[in-house]
ZAMARGU-950112 format. One record per residue (C-alpha): y, z, x; residue in one letter. Coordinates in Angstrom, 3 decimals. Layout:
BEGIN
{vexmi {Y,Z,X},a};
...
END
This chain:
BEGIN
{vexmi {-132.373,-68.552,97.965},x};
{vexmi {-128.584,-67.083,98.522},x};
{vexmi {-127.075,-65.347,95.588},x};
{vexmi {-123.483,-66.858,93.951},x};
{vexmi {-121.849,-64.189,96.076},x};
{vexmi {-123.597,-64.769,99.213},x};
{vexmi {-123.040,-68.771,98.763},x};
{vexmi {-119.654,-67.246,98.338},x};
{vexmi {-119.436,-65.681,101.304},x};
{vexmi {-121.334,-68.239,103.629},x};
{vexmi {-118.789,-70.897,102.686},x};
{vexmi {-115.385,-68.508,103.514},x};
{vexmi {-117.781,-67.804,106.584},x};
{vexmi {-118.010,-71.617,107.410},x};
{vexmi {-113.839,-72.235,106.381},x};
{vexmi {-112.887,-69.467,108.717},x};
{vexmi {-114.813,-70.811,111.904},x};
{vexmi {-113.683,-74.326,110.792},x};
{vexmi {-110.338,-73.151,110.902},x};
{vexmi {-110.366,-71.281,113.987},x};
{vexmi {-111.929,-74.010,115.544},x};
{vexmi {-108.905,-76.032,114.289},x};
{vexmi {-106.692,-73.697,115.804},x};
{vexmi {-107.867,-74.107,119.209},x};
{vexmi {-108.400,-77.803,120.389},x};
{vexmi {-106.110,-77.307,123.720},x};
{vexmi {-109.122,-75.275,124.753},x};
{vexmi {-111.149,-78.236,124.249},x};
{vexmi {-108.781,-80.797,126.038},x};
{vexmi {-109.593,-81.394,129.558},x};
{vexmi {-113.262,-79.098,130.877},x};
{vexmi {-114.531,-79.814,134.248},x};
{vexmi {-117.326,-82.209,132.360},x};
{vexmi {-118.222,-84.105,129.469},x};
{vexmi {-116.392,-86.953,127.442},x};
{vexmi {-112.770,-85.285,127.670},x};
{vexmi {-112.893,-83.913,131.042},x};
{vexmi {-110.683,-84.560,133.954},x};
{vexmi {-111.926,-86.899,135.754},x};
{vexmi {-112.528,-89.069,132.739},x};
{vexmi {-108.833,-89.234,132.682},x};
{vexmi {-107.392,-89.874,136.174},x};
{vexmi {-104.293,-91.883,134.826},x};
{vexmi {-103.500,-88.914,132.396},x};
{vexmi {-104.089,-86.207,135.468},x};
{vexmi {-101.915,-88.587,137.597},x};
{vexmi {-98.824,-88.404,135.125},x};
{vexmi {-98.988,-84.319,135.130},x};
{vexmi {-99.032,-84.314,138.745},x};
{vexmi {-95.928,-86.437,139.340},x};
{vexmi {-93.765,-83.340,137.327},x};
{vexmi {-94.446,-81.774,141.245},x};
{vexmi {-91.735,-84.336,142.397},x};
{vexmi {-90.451,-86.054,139.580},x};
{vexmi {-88.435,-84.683,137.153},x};
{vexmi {-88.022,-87.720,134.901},x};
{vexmi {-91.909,-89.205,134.368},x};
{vexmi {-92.473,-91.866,132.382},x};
{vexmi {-96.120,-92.345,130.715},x};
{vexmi {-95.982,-95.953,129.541},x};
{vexmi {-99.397,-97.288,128.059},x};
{vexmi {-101.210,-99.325,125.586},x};
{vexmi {-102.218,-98.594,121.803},x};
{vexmi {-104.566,-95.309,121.515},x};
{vexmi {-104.165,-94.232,125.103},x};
{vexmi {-103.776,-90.763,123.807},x};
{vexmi {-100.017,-90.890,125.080},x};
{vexmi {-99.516,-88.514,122.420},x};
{vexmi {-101.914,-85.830,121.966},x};
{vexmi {-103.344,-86.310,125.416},x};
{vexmi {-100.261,-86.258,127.471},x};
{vexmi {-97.496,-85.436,125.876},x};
{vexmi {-98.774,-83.000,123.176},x};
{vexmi {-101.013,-81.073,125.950},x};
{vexmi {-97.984,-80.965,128.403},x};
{vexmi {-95.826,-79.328,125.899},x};
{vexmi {-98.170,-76.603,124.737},x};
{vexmi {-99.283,-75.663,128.603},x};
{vexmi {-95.421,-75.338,129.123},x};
{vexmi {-94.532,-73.645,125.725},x};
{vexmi {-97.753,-71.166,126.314},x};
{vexmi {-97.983,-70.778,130.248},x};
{vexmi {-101.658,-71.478,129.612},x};
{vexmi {-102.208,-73.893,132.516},x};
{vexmi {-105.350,-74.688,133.910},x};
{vexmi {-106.316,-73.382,136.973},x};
{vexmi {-106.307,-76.837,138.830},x};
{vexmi {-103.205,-77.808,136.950},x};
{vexmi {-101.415,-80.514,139.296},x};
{vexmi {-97.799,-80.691,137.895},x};
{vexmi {-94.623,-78.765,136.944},x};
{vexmi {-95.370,-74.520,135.836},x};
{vexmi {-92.849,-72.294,134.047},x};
{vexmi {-93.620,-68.481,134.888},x};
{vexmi {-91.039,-67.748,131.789},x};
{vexmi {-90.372,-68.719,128.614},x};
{vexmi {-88.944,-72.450,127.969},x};
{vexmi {-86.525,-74.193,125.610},x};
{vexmi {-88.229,-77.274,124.625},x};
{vexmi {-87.070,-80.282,123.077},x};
{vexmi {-89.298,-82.947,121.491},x};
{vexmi {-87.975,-85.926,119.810},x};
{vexmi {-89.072,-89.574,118.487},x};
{vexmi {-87.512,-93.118,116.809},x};
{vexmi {-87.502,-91.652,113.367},x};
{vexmi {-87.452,-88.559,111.674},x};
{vexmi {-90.314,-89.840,109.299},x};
{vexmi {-92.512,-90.631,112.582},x};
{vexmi {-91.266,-87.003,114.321},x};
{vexmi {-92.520,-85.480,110.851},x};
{vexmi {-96.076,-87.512,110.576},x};
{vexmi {-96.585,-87.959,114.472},x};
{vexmi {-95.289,-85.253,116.634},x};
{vexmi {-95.649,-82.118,114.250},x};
{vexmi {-99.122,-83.404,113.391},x};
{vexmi {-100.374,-83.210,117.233},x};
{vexmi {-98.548,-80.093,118.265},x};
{vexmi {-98.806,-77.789,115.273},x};
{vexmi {-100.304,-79.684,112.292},x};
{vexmi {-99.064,-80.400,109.071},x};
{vexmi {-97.547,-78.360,106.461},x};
{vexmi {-99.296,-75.818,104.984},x};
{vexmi {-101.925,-76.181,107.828},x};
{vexmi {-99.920,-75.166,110.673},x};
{vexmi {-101.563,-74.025,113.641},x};
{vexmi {-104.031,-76.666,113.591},x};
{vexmi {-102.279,-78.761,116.634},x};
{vexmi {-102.383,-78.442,119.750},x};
{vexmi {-100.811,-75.359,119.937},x};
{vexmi {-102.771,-72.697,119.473},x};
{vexmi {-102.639,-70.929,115.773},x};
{vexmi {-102.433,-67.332,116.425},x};
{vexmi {-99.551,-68.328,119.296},x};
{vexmi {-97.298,-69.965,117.026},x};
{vexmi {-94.788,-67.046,115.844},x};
{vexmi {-93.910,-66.712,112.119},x};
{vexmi {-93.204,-70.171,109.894},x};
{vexmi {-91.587,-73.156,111.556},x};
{vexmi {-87.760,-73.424,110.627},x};
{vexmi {-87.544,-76.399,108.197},x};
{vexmi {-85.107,-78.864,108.301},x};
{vexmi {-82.832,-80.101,105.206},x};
{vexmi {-82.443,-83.702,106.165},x};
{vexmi {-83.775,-85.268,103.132},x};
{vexmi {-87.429,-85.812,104.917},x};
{vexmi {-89.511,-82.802,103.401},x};
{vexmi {-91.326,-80.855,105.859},x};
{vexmi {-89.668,-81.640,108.643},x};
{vexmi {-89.709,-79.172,111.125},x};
{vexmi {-86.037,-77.882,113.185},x};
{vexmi {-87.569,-75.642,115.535},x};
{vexmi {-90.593,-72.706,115.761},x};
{vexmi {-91.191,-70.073,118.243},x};
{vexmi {-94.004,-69.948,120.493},x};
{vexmi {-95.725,-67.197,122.163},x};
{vexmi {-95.843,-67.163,125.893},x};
{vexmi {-97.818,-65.587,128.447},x};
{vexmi {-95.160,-63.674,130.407},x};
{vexmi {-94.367,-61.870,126.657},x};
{vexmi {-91.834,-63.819,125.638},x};
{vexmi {-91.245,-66.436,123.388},x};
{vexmi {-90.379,-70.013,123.810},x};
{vexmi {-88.653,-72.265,121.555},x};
{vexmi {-89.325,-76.102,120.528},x};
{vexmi {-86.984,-78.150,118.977},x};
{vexmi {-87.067,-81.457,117.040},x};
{vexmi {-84.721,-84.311,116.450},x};
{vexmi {-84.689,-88.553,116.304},x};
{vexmi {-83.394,-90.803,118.276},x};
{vexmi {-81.639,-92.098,114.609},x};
{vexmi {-79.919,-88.510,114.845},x};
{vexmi {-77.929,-90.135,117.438},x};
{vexmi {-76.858,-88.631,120.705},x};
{vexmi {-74.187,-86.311,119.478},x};
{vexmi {-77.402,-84.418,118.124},x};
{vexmi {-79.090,-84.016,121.448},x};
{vexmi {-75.556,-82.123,122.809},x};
{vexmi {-74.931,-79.232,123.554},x};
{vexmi {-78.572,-77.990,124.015},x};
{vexmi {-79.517,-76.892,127.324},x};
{vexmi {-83.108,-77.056,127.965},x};
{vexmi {-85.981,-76.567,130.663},x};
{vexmi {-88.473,-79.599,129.185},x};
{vexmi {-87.862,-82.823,127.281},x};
{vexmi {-90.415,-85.069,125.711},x};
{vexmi {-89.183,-88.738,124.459},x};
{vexmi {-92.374,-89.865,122.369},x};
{vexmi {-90.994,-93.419,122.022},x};
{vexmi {-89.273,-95.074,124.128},x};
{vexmi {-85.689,-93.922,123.595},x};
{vexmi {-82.170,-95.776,123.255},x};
{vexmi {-80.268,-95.538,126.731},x};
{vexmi {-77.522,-93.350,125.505},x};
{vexmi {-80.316,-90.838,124.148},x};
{vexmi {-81.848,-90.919,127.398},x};
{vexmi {-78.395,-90.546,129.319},x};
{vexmi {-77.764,-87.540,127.330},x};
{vexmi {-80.827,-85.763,127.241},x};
{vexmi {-80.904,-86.124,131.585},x};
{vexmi {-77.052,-84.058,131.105},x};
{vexmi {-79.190,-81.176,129.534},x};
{vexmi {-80.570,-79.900,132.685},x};
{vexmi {-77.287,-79.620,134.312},x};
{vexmi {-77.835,-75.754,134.813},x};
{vexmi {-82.128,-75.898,134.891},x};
{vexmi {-83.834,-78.191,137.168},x};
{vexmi {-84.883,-81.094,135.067},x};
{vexmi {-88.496,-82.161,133.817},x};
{vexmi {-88.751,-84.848,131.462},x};
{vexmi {-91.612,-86.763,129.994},x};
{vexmi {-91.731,-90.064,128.178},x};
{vexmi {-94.468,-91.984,126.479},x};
{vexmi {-94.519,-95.348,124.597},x};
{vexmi {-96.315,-98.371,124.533},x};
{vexmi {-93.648,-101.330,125.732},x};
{vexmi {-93.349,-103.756,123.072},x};
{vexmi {-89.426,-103.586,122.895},x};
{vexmi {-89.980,-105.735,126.079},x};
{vexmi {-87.791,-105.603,128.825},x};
{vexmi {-85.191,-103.157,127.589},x};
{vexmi {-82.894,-101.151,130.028},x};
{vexmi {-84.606,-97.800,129.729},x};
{vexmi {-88.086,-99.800,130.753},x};
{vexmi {-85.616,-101.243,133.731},x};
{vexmi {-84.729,-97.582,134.887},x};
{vexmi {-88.309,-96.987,135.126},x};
{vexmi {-89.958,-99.789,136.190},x};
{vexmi {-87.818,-101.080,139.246},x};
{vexmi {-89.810,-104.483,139.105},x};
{vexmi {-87.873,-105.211,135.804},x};
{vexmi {-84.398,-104.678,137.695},x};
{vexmi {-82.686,-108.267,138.930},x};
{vexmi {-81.568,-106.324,142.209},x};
{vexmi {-83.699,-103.550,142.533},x};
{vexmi {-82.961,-100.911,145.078},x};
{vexmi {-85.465,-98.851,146.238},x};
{vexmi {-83.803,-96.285,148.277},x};
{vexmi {-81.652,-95.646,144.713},x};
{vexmi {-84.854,-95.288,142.688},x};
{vexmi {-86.258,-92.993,145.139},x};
{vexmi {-83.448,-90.870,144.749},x};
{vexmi {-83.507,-91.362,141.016},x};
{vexmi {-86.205,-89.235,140.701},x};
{vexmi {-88.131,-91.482,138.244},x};
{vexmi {-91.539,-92.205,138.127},x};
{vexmi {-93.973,-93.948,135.588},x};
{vexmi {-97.739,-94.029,135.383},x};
{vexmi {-99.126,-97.588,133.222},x};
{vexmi {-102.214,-97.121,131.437},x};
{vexmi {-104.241,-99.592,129.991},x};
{vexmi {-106.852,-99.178,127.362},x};
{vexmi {-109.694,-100.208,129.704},x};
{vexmi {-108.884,-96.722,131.291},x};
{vexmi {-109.692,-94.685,128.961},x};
{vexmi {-113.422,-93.586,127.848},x};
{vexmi {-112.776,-93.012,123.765},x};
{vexmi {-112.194,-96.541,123.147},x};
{vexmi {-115.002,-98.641,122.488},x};
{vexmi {-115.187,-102.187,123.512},x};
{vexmi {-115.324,-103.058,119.938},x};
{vexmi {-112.437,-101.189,118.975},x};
{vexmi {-110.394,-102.561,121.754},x};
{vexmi {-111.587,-105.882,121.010},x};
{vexmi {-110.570,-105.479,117.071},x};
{vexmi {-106.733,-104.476,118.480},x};
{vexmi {-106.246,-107.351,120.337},x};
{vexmi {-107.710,-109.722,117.878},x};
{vexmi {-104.889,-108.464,115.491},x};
{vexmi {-102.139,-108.180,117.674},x};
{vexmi {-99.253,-110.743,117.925},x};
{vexmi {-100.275,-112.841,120.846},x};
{vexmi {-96.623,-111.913,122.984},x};
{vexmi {-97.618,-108.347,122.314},x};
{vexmi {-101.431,-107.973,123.523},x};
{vexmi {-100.595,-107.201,127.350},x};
{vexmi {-98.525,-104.366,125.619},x};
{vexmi {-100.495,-103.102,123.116},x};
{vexmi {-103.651,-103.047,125.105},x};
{vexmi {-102.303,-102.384,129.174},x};
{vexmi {-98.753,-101.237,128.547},x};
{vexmi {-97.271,-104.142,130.008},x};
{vexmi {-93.937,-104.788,128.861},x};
{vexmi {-93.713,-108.601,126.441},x};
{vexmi {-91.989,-110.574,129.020},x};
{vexmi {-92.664,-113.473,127.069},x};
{vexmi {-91.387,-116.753,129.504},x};
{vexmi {-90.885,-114.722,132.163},x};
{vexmi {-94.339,-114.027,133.156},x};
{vexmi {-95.051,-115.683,136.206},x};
{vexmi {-98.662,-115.905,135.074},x};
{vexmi {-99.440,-115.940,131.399},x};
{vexmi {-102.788,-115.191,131.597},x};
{vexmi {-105.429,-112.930,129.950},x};
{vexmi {-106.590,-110.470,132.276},x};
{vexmi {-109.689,-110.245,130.378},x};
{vexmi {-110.149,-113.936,131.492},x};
{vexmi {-110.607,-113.746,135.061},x};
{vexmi {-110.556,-109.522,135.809},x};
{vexmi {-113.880,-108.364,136.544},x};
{vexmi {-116.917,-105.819,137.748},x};
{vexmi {-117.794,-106.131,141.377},x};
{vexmi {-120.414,-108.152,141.453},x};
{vexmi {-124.121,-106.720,141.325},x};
{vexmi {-125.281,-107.508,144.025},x};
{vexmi {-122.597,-107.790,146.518},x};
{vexmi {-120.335,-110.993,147.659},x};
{vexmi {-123.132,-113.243,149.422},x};
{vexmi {-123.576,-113.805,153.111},x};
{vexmi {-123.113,-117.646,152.424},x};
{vexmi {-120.202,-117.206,150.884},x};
{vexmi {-116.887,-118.319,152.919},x};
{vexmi {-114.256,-115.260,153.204},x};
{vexmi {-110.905,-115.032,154.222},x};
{vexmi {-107.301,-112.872,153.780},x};
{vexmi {-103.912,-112.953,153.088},x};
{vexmi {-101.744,-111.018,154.781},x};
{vexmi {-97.969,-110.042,153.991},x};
{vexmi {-96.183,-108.002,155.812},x};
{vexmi {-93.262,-105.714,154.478},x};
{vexmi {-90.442,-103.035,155.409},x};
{vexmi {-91.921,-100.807,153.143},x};
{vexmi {-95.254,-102.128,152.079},x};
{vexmi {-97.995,-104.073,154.117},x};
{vexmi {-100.812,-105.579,151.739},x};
{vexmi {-103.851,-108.112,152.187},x};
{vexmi {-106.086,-109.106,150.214},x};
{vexmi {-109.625,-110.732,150.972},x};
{vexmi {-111.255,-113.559,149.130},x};
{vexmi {-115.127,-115.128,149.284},x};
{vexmi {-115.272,-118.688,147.725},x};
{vexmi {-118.746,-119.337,146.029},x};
{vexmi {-118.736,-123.362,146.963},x};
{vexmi {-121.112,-124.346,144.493},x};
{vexmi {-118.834,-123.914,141.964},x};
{vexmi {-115.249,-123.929,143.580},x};
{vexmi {-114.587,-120.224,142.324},x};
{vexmi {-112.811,-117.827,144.448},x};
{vexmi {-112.986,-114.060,144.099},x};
{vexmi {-110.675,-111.566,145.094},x};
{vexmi {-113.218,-108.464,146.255},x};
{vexmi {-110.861,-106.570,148.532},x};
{vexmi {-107.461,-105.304,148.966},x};
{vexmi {-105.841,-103.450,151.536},x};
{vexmi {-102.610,-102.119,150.526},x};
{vexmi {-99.789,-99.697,152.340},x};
{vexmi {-96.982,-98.440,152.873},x};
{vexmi {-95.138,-97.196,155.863},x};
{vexmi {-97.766,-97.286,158.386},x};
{vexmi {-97.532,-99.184,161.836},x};
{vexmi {-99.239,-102.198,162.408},x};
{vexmi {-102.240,-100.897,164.191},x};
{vexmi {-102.577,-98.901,161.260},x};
{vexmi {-103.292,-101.747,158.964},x};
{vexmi {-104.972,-104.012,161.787},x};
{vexmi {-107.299,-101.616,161.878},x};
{vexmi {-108.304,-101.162,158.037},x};
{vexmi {-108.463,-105.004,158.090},x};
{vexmi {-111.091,-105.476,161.016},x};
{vexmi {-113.363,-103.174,159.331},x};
{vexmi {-113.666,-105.190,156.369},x};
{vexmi {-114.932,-107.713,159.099},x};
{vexmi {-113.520,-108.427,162.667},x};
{vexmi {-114.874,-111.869,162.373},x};
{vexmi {-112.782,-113.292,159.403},x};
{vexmi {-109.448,-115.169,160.028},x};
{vexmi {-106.645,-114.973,157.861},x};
{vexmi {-103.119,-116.198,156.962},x};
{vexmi {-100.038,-114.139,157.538},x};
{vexmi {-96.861,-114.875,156.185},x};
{vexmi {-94.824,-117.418,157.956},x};
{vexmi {-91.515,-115.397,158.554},x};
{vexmi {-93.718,-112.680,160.275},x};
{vexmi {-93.258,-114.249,163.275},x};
{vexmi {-89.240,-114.207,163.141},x};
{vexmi {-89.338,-110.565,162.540},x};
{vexmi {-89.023,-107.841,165.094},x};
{vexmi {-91.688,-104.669,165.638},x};
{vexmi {-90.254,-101.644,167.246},x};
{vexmi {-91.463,-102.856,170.497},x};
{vexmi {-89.425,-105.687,170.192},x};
{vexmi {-92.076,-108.707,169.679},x};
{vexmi {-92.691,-110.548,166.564},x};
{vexmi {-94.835,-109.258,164.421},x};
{vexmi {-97.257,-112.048,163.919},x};
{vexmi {-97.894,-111.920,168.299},x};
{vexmi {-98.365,-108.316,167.452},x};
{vexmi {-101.185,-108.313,165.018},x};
{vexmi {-102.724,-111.033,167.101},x};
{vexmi {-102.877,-108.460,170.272},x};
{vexmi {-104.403,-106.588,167.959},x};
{vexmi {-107.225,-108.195,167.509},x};
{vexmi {-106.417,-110.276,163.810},x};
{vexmi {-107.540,-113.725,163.769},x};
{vexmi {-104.114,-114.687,162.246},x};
{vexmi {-102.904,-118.476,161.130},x};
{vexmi {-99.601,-118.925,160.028},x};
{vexmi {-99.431,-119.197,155.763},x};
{vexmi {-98.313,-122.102,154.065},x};
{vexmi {-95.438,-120.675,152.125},x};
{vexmi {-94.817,-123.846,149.968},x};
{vexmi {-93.722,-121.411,146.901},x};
{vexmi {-93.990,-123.616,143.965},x};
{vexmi {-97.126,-125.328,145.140},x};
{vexmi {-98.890,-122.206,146.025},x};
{vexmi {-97.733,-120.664,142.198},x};
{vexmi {-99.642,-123.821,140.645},x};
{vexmi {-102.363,-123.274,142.542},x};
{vexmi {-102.964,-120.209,141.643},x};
{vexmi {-102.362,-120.564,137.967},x};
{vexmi {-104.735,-123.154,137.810},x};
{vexmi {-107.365,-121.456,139.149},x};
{vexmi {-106.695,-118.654,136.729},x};
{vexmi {-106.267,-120.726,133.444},x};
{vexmi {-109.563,-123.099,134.548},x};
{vexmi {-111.371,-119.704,135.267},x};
{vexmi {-112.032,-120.647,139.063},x};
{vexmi {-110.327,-117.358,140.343},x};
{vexmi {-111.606,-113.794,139.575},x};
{vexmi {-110.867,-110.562,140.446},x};
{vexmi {-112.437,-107.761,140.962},x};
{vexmi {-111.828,-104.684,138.584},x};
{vexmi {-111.152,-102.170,141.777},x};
{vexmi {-108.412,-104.202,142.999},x};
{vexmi {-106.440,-101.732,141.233},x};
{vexmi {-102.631,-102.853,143.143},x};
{vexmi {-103.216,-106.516,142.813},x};
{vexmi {-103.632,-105.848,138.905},x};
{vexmi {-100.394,-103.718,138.652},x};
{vexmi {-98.418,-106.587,140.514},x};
{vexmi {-99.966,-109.057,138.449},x};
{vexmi {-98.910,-107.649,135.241},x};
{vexmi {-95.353,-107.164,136.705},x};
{vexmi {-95.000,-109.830,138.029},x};
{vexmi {-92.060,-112.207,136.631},x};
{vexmi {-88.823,-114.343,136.543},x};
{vexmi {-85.366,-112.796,136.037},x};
{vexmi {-82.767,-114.047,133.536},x};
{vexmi {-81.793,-117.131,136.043},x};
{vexmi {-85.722,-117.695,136.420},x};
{vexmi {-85.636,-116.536,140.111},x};
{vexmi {-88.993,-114.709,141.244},x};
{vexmi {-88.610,-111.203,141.534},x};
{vexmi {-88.767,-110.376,144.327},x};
{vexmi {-89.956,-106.542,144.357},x};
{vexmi {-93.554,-105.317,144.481},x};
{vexmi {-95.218,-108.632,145.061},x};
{vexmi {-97.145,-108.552,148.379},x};
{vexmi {-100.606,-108.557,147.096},x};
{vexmi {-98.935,-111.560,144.542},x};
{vexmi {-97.739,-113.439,148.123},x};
{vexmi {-100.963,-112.594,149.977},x};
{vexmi {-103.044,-113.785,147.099},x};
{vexmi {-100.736,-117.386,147.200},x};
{vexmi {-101.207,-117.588,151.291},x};
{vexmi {-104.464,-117.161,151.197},x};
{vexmi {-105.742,-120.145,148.212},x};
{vexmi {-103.102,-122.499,150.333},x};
{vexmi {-105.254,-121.306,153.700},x};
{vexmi {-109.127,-121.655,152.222},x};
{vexmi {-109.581,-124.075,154.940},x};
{vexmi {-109.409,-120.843,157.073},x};
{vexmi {-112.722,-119.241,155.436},x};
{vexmi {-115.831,-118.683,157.545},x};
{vexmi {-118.815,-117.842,156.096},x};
{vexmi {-119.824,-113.600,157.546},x};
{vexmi {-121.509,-113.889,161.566},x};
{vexmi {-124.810,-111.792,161.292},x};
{vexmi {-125.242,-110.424,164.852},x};
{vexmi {-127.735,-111.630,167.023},x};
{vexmi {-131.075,-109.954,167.377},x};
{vexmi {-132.174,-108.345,170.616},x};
{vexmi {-134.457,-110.204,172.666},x};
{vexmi {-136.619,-108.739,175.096},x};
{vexmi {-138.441,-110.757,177.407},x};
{vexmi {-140.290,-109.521,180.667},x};
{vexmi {-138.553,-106.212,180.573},x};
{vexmi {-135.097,-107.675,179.992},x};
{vexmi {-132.935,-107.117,177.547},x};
{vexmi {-130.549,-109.467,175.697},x};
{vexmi {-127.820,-108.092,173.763},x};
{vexmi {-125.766,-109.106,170.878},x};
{vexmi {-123.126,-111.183,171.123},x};
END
């Protein structure tokens, strides 16, 4: 039985652990195993490593992601720190780093962002950041929103300190001037003259921005920068230059969301704001090509494998940049066709992608897109002849647009089309995939989309797999496959 004074002493004890325990959850983001590791978060791992090459990233994801604390909170504090993990995969400062990290609101700066990176008032230290490297008492601000937060020091590695700033997009830009800085994080997506002005503060540094927000401002001009899909006449070589990047992330991709709480979301979401809220797919409303749930036909590979008695076939559509195809096996009993396979590339040569094809099956014949054959290989032939001498059994598609859009629609609204959850390209083109203000197609990123419309217009084409022969051997001679 404790003593008062022991039972005293056991419960400071208990605070103090609880505390520093408090103070250290960036220690606990990320291990080499368990529920929060690495590879439980590719999508996460894949934004970091894009601050490597792209200095303007752009983290755009549904509801509970952890765009936040996961992504942008963790960035910040390995960049404010130098505490990076050994394997980290993106942008490193050796020195101390000006920081800037801003939101929509000062409320939502105040309750969200000071929450995840150093905790509340009065608690501080219990963010992200580590307590005992947070320097002295955050710098309040006197804007009328008590406890919000101007700036704080941080202590880094090297021995110096960095510094982190805070401000709202409602600030306006005028309030983002002036600063030069080595990191920028936009949680929310940001007005375009707040973006515009916060790329002019690395004029001096090189640049490293992040941004993360779930879309449901639809297709606003920021999300148009980004996402060169969105643009009416969108110019690859330009974005490329850019600099900009973005990583979408849907809920199904990330391991602390139960089905039912997913489930629960999207039962009380706005119905033009589910793809949004649960796969970070901007609400394109009547410009969806498709307006489909993707819970409704997007699916597990099957158990047991595609049958042998199942007809298969491909698309194929050829591209400057990009080369995709993607294989389908129609179960006849009920009419259903299922997208198991994609093959999707860019800048390779022909015999490049001839040769991932055949492996999924030299056997099968497919559909290629119709213009193939008008244009020119570096050899000079078409390239439809071309993949032919390379061994493709190749028809030409029918490329009857509008018919080939119904069909596939229909097959996705009467459930007779499915596809396969590892089909991870033909998923991102699906949920991009629209019409532009004058309801022309748009016409960027949308090979596996074309191959997928070939291919239902070619089903006539599908054969069901050829199981070799078996040897036969027969007064000492020998038979072999054919």
């Amino acid at each position: 039985m404790l003593t008062e004074r022991e039972d005293d002493e056991l419960l400071r004890l208990l605070e103090a652990e609880e505390a520093r325990n408090a103070s250290r959850k960036f220690f606990s983001m990320y291990p080499d195993n368990g529920p929060l590791s690495r590879s439980a978060y590719p999508k996460h791992w894949e934004v970091f490593g894009l601050g490597q090459t792209k200095p303007f990233r752009l983290a755009i994801g549904g509801n509970g992601i952890g765009k936040t604390w996961g992504i942008g909170a963790y960035e910040v504090t390995c960049h404010a720190t130098g505490l990076y993990p050994e394997d980290w995969p993106g942008m490193r400062f050796d020195h101390p780093v000006d920081i800037i990290c801003a939101g929509d609101t000062n409320e939502n700066v105040r309750d969200i962002i000071q929450p995840k990176l150093i905790g509340r008032r009065n608690y501080y230290g219990t963010g992200m950041i580590p307590g005992d490297l947070i320097v002295g008492e955050p710098k309040l601000r006197g804007n009328g929103v008590s406890d919000s937060v101007d700036f704080l020091y941080v202590r880094h590695v090297s021995g110096g300190l960095s510094k982190i700033n805070f401000k709202s997009y409602e600030m306006r830009s005028k309030a983002f001037m002036g600063f030069e800085c080595d990191f920028i994080w936009l949680d929310e997506e940001p007005p375009a003259e707040i973006f515009s002005e916060c790329v002019q503060r690395f004029r001096t540094r090189k640049p490293g921005m992040l941004i993360t927000f779930t879309p449901l401002g639809g297709i606003s001009e920021v999300v148009s920068m980004f996402l060169p899909q969105y643009a009416q006449q969108a110019d690859e070589a330009a974005y490329e230059a850019s600099g900009r990047a973005f990583v979408m992330i849907s809920q199904d991709e990330v391991p602390h969301l139960t089905d039912e709480e997913r489930k629960q979301m999207q039962a009380n979401a706005l119905p033009h704001e589910r793809e949004a809220r649960r796969n970070g797919v901007p609400a394109i409303g009547a410009g969806k090509i498709y307006p489909v749930e993707e819970s409704s036909f997007i699916i597990p590979i099957l158990s047991g494998g595609i049958p042998r008695h199942w007809p298969r076939m491909y698309g194929l559509d050829v591209g400057l940049n990009c080369t995709a195809a993607v294989f389908l096996a129609r179960d006849l009993d009920t009419d259903t066709v299922y997208v198991y396979s994609e093959h999707y590339m860019k800048d390779q040569l022909p015999a490049v992608h001839a040769a991932a094809i055949k492996a999924r099956g030299q056997w099968m014949q497919g559909v290629i897109d119709p213009s193939a054959r008008n244009r020119n290989a570096c050899d000079g032939d078409s390239l439809l002849n071309r993949y032919k001498d390379l061994g493709l059994n190749l028809h030409k598609a029918d490329n009857a647009v509008t018919e080939g859009l119904t069909e596939v629609l229909d097959r996705l609204q009467t459930g007779r089309l499915k596809v396969f959850e590892t089909c991870t390209n033909w998923i991102r083109e699906f949920r991009l995939y629209r019409r532009d203000a004058k309801q022309r197609i748009v016409k960027v990123h949308d090979h596996a989309m074309d191959a997928t419309r070939y291919a239902l217009r070619g089903l006539k084409y599908a054969k069901v797999m050829e199981a070799p022969r078996p040897l036969i051997i027969h007064k000492e001679k020998t038979f072999g496959f054919r």
